[in-house]
C-alpha positions as CSV (number, residue, x, y, z in Angstrom):
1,X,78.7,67.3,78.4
2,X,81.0,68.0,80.9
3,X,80.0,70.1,84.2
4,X,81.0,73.6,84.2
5,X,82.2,74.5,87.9
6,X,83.4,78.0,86.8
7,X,80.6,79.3,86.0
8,X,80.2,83.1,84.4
9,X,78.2,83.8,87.8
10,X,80.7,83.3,90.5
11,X,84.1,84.7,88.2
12,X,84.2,88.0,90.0
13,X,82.9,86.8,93.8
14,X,82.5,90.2,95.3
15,X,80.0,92.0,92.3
16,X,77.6,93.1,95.0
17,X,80.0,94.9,96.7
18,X,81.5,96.6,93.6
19,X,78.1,97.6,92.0
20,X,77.8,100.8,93.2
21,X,76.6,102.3,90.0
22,X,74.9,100.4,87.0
23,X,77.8,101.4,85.2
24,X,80.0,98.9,87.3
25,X,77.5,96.3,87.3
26,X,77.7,96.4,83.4
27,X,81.4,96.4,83.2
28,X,82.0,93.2,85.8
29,X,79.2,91.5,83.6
30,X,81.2,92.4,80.6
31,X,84.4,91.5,81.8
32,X,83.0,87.6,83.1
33,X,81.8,87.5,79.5
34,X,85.1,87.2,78.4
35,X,86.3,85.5,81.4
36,X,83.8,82.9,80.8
37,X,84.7,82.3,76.9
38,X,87.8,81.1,77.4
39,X,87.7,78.7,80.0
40,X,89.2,75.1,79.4
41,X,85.8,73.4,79.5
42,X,84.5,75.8,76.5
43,X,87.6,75.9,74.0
44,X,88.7,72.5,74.8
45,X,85.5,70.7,73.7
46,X,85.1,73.7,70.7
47,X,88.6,72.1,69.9
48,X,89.2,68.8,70.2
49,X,87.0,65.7,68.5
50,X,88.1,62.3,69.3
51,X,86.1,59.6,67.1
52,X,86.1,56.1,69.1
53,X,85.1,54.2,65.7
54,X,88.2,55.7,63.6
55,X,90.7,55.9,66.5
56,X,91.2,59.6,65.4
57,X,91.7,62.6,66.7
58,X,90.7,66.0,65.2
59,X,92.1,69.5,66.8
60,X,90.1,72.8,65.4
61,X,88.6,70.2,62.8
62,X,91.4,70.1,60.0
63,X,94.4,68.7,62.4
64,X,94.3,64.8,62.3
65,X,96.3,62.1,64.1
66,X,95.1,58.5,63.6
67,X,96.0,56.4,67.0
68,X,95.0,53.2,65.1
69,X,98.4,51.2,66.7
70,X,99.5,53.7,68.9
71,X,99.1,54.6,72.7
72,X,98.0,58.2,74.0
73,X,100.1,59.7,76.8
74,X,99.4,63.1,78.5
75,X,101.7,65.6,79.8
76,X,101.8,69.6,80.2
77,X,101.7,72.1,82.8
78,X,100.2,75.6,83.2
79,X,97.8,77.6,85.5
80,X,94.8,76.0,82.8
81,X,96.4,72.5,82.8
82,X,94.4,71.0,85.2
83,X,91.1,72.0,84.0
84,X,92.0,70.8,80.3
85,X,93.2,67.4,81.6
86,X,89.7,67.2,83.2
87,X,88.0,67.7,79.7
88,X,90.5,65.9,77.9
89,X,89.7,62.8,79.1
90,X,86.0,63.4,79.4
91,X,86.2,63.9,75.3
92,X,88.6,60.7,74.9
93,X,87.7,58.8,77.6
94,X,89.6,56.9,80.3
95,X,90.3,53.6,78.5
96,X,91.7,55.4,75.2
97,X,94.7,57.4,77.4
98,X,97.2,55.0,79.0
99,X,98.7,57.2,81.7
100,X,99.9,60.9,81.9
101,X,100.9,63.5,84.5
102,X,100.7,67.5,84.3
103,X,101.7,70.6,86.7
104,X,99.2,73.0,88.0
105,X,98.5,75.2,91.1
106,X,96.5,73.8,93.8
107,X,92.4,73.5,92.8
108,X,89.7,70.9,92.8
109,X,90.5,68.4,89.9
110,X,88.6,65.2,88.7
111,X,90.7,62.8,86.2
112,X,91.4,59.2,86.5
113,X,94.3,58.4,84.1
114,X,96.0,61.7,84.2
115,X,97.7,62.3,87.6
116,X,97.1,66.4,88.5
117,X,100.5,67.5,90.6
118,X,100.1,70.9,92.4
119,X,102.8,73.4,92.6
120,X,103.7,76.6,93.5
121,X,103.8,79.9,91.1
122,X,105.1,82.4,90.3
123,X,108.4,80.7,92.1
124,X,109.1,77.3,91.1
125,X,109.1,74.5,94.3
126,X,110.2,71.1,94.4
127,X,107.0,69.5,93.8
128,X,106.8,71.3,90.3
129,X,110.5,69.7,89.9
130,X,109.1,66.5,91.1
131,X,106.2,66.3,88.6
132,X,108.1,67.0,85.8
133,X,110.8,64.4,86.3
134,X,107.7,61.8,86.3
135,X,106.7,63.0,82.8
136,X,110.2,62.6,81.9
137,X,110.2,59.2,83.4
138,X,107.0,57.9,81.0
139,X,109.1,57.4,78.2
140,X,111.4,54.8,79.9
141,X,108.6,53.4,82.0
142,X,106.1,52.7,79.0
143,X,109.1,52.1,76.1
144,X,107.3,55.2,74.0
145,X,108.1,55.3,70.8
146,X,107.0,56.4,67.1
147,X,103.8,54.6,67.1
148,X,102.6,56.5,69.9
149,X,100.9,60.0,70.7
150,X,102.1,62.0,73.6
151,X,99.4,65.1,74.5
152,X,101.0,68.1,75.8
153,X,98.4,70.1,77.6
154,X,100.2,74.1,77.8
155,X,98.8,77.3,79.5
156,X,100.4,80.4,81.0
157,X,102.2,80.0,84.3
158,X,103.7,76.7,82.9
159,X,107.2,78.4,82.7
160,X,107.1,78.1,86.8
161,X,105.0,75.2,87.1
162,X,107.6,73.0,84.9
163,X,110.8,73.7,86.4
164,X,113.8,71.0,86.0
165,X,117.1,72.7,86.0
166,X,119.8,71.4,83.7
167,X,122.6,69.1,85.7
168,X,124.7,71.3,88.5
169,X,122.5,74.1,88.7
170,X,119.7,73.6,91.9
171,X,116.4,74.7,92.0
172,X,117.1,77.5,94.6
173,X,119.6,79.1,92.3
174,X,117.1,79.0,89.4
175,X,114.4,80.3,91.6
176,X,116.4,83.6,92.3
177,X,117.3,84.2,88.8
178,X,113.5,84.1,88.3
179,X,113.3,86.6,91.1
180,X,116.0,88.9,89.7
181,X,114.5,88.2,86.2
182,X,110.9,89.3,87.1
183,X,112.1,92.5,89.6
184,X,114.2,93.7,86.8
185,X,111.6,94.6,84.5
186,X,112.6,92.1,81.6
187,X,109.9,91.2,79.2
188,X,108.8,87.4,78.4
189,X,110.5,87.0,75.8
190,X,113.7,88.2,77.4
191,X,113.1,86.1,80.4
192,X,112.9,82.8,78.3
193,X,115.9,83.6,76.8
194,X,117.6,83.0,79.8
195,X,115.5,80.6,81.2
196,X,115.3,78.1,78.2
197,X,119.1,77.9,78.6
198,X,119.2,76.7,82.3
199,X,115.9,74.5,81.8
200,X,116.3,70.5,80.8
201,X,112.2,70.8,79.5
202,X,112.1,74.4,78.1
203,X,113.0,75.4,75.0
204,X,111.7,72.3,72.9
205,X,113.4,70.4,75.4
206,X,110.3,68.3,76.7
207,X,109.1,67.7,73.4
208,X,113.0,66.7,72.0
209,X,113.0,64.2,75.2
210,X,109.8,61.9,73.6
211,X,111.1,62.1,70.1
212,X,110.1,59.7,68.2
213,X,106.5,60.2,69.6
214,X,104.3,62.3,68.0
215,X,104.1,65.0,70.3
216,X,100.3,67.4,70.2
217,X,100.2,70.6,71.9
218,X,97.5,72.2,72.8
219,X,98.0,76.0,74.1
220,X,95.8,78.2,75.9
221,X,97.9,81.7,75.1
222,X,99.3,83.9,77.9
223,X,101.2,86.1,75.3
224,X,101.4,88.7,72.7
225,X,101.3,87.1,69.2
226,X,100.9,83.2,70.2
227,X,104.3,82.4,69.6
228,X,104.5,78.8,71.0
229,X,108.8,79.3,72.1
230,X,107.2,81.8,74.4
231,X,104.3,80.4,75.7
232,X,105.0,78.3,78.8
233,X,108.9,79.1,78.0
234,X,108.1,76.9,74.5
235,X,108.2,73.1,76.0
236,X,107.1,72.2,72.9
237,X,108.5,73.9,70.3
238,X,112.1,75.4,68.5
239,X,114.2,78.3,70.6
240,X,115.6,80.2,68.3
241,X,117.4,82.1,71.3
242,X,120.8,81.2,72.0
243,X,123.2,81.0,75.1
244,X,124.5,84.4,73.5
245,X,121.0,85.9,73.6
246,X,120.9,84.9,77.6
247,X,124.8,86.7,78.2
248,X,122.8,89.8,76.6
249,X,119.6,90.1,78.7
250,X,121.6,89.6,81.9
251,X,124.1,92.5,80.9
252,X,121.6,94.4,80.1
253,X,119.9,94.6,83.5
254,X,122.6,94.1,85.2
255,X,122.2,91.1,86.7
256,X,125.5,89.1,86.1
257,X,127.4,90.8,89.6
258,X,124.2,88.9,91.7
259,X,123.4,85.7,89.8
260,X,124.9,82.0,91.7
261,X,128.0,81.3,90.1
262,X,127.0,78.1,88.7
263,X,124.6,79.5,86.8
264,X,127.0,81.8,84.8
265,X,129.9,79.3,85.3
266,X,127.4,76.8,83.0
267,X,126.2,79.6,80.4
268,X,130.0,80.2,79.3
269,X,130.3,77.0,79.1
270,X,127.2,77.1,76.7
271,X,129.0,80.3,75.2
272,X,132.1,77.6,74.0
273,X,130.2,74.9,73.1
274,X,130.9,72.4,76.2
275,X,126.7,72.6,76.7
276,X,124.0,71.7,74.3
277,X,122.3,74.7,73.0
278,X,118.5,73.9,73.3
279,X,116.7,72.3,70.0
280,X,116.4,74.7,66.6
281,X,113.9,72.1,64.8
282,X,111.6,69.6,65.7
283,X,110.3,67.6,63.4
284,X,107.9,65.6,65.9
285,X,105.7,68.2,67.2
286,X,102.7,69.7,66.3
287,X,101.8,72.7,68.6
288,X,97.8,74.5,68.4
289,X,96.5,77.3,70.1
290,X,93.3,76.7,71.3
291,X,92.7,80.2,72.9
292,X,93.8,83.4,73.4
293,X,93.5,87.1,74.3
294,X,91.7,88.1,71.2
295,X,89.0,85.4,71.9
296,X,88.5,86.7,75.1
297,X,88.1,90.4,74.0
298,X,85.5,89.5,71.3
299,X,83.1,87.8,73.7
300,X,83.8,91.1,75.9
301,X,82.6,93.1,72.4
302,X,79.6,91.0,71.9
303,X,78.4,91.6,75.3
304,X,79.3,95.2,75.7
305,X,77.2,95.5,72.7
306,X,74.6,93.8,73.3
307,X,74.9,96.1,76.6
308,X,74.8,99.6,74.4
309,X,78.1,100.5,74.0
310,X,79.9,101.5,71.0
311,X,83.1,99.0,71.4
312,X,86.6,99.3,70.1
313,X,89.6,96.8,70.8
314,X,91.9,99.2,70.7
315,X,94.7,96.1,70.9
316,X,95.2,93.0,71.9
317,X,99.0,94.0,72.3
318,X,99.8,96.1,74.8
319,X,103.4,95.7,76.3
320,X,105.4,98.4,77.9
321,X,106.0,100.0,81.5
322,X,102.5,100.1,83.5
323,X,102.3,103.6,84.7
324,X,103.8,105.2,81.3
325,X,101.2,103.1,79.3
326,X,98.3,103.9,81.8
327,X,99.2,107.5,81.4
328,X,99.7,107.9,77.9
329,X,96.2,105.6,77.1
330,X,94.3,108.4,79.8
331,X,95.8,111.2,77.3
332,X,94.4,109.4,74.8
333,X,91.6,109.1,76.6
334,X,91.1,113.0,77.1
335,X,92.7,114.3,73.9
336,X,89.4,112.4,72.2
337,X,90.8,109.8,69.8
338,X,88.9,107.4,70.5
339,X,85.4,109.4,70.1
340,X,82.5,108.3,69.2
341,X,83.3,104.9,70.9
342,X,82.5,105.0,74.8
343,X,83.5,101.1,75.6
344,X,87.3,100.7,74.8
345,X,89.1,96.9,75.2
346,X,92.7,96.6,75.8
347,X,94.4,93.1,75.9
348,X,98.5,92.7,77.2
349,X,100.7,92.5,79.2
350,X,102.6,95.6,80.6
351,X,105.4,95.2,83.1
352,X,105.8,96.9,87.4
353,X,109.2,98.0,87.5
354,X,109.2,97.8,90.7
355,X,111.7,100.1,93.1
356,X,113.6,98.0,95.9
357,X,111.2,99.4,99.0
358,X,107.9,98.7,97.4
359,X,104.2,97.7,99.0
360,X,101.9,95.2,97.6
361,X,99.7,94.6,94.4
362,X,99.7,93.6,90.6
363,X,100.5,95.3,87.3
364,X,96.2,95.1,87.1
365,X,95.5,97.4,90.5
366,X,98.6,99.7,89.7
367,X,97.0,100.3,85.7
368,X,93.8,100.9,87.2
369,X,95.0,103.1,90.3
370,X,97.1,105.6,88.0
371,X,94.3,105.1,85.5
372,X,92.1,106.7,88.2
373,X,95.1,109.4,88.9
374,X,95.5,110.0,85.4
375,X,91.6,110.3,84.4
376,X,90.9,112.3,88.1
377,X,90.3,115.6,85.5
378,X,88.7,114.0,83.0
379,X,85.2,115.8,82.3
380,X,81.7,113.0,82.6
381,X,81.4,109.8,84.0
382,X,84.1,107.4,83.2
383,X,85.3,103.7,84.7
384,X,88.1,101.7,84.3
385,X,88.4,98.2,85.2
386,X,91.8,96.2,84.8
387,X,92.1,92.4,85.3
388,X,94.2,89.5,85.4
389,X,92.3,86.6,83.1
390,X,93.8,83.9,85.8
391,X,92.3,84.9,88.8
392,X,95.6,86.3,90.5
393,X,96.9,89.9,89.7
394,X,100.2,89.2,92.0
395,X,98.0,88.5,95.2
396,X,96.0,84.8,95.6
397,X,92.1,86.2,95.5
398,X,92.8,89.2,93.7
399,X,91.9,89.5,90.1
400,X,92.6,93.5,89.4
401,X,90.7,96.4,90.3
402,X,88.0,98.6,88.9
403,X,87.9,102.5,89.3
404,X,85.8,105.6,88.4
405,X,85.3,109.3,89.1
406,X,82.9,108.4,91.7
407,X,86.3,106.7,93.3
408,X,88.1,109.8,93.0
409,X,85.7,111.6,94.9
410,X,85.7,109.4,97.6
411,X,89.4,109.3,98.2
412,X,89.4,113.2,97.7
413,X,86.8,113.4,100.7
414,X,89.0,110.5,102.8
415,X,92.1,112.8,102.1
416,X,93.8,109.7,100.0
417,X,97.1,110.8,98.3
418,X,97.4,109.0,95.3
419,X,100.9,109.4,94.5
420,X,102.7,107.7,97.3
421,X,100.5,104.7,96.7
422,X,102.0,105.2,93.1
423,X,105.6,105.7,93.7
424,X,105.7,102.8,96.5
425,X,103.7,100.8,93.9
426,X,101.8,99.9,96.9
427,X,98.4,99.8,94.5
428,X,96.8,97.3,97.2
429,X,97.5,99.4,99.9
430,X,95.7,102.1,98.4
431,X,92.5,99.9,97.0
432,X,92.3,98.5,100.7
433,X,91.8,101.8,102.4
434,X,89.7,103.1,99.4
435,X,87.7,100.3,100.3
436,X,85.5,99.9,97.0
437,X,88.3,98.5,94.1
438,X,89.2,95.8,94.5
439,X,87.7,92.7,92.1
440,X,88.3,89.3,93.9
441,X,88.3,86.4,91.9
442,X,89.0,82.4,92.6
443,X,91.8,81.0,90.3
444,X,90.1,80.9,87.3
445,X,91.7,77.3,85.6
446,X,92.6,79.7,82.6
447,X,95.4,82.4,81.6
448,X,94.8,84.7,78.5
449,X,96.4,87.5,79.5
450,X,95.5,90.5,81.4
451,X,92.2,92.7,80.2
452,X,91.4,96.5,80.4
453,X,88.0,97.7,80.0
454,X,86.9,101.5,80.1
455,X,83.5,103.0,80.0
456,X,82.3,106.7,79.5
457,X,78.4,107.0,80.1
């Protein structure tokens, strides 16, 4: 049994601080709960069987891939990758994997066949480009072929942590259409379709490069719906976007005036035909979530049960503009639909759009910080607690925030406008001087998603 170094006692690393009521304590117990659940070394070994007398391994217990004459490669990147290539070769062992590489942020990692390469995120570096042209490089090096397995290990923040730009385009000029892309306000899926298109790995692109191999992917979902082509910017699996689909999302916000001219000079040249669209079918893969949101926000049921509370998941699906969605669920909230629960769970995504002069902080301490705005007149005690599964709402050591009318007091009596903290999205700011928000976390070594919890006593 492998060692668990993220523990469910050290996820949220300032509790003392932010138990000022036993209404917090409950919720940051509640929200670890979930944390916990979902952690590589938990779902990986729920997941994966490897049987050293058959050669065979099993994924979720019906999946099957005999490595009777085969070799067993790894490969993958993500903001979990690391951690799973830790418990992936504790399940197979050393001797049964020949060699393997994957991408990941900095951390503490113990393997001894797969190579763990740090890089940045949320903007792509040249050591992410690095690791990825040594994964291409195993299929030359070792003369892969059909016989073989090739394990791709996927998580969320693998779209930055795998970043190869297609030939004549250079990773500075794909880092600022990720900065233009992300400041815009364009969903996931919008973003892949842009980013598939200047990527030699995304898009199917990795897995198409190791064909024939048999290529297994195991996925620990960032994204509404588990769709694999959005995960990770779908490494491993079909696009069914297209160069036209790209021409569209930059129109749309706007961003064809600013973007390098290399980068649009080789989309129309996708638009005629001169560049390969990226891979509609792929015959060779075989891609299996292993986690995601939902799984998270049943442990965080189970426990708020077991606490007292009457729980709803209200939706594992939220999307949409983070102070409109904040608002409208506070409405909600005080219009009484969701009465006679008093523990709601929200799973998502939403998106800052961010003005040009902005401060600091995540989509998690803005939700919560016009939660708090939004709830100030809201009769009873009430909490809301908003939090990034990987550890980082925007700022390294800061997981989200969590907020309640005892908050709204306080900033009433430290004369604390909210709504230039709002406006200036400058949520941080704000949680900083308030002094009592703020939920600090380590990088996790998983990525579900973001969670919202709220509690009425």
């Amino acid at each position: 049994m492998l060692n668990n170094s993220y523990n469910v006692d050290v996820i949220i690393q300032n509790k003392n601080e932010l138990a000022l009521s036993p209404a917090r304590w409950r919720a940051i117990n509640i929200i670890e709960a979930g944390i916990d659940r979902v952690m590589p070394v938990h779902v990986m070994q729920e997941s994966i069987k490897y049987s050293r007398e058959n050669k065979m391994l099993a994924v979720k217990g019906k999946h099957k891939y005999c490595l009777q004459e085969g070799r067993v490669f790894v490969i993958g990147g993500g903001k979990a990758s690391g951690r799973m290539a830790e418990v992936l070769e504790n399940i197979m062992g050393n001797e049964v994997i020949e060699d393997g590489i994957v991408n990941c942020k900095e951390g503490h990692y113990k393997t001894s066949k797969i190579k763990i390469n740090t890089a940045r995120h949320p903007v792509p570096d040249e050591k992410g480009m690095a690791g990825v042209k040594e994964m291409l490089e195993l299929k030359n090096r070792h003369s892969i072929g059909a016989r073989d397995l090739v394990i791709c290990l996927v998580s969320g923040g693998g779209s930055a942590l795998l970043p190869l730009p297609v030939e004549g385009i250079s990773l500075e000029d794909k880092q600022l259409v990720n900065r233009l892309l992300i400041n815009s306000g364009a969903g996931i899926q919008e973003i892949n379709a842009v980013i598939k298109h200047l990527s030699a790995v995304k898009g199917g692109r990795l897995a198409e490069h190791f064909e024939p191999a048999t290529v297994v992917s195991l996925i620990i979902s960032d994204v509404i719906g588990n769709n694999p082509s959005v995960i990770a910017s779908g490494v491993t699996a079909p696009d069914y976007s297209t160069f036209f689909d790209a021409v569209r999302v930059l129109k749309k916000y706007e961003l064809i005036p600013v973007l390098p001219q290399g980068v649009m000079q080789y989309i129309f040249r996708g638009l005629r035909g001169i560049k390969p669209e990226t891979p509609k079918k792929l015959e060779n893969v075989f891609n299996h979530i292993i986690a995601d949101n939902r799984m998270a926000l049943e442990a965080i049921k189970h426990k708020a049960v077991s606490s007292g509370y009457k729980t709803k998941i209200i939706t594992t699906s939220q999307t949409g503009d983070t102070t409109q969605v904040a608002i409208n669920r506070a409405n909600e909230i005080k219009a009484g639909k969701f009465k006679p629960y008093n523990a709601l769970l929200i799973g998502g995504e939403t998106t800052n759009r961010l003005p040009e002069q902005r401060g600091r902080g995540g989509r998690n301490q803005h939700y919560a910080v016009v939660s708090m705005q939004a709830l100030s007149d809201y009769e009873g005690d009430w909490l809301v607690a908003a939090v990034a599964t990987d550890g980082c709402d925007y700022i390294e050591g800061v997981g989200g925030a969590v907020l309640d009318n005892l908050s709204v007091e306080k900033a009433r009596e430290m004369k604390l406008e909210l709504r230039p903290y709002i406006e200036y999205y400058d949520s941080y700011g704000f949680l900083k001087r308030l002094q009592d928000g703020l939920i600090k976390t380590p990088d996790t070594g998983t990525n579900v998603s973001d969670i919202i919890l709220y509690l009425f006593e």
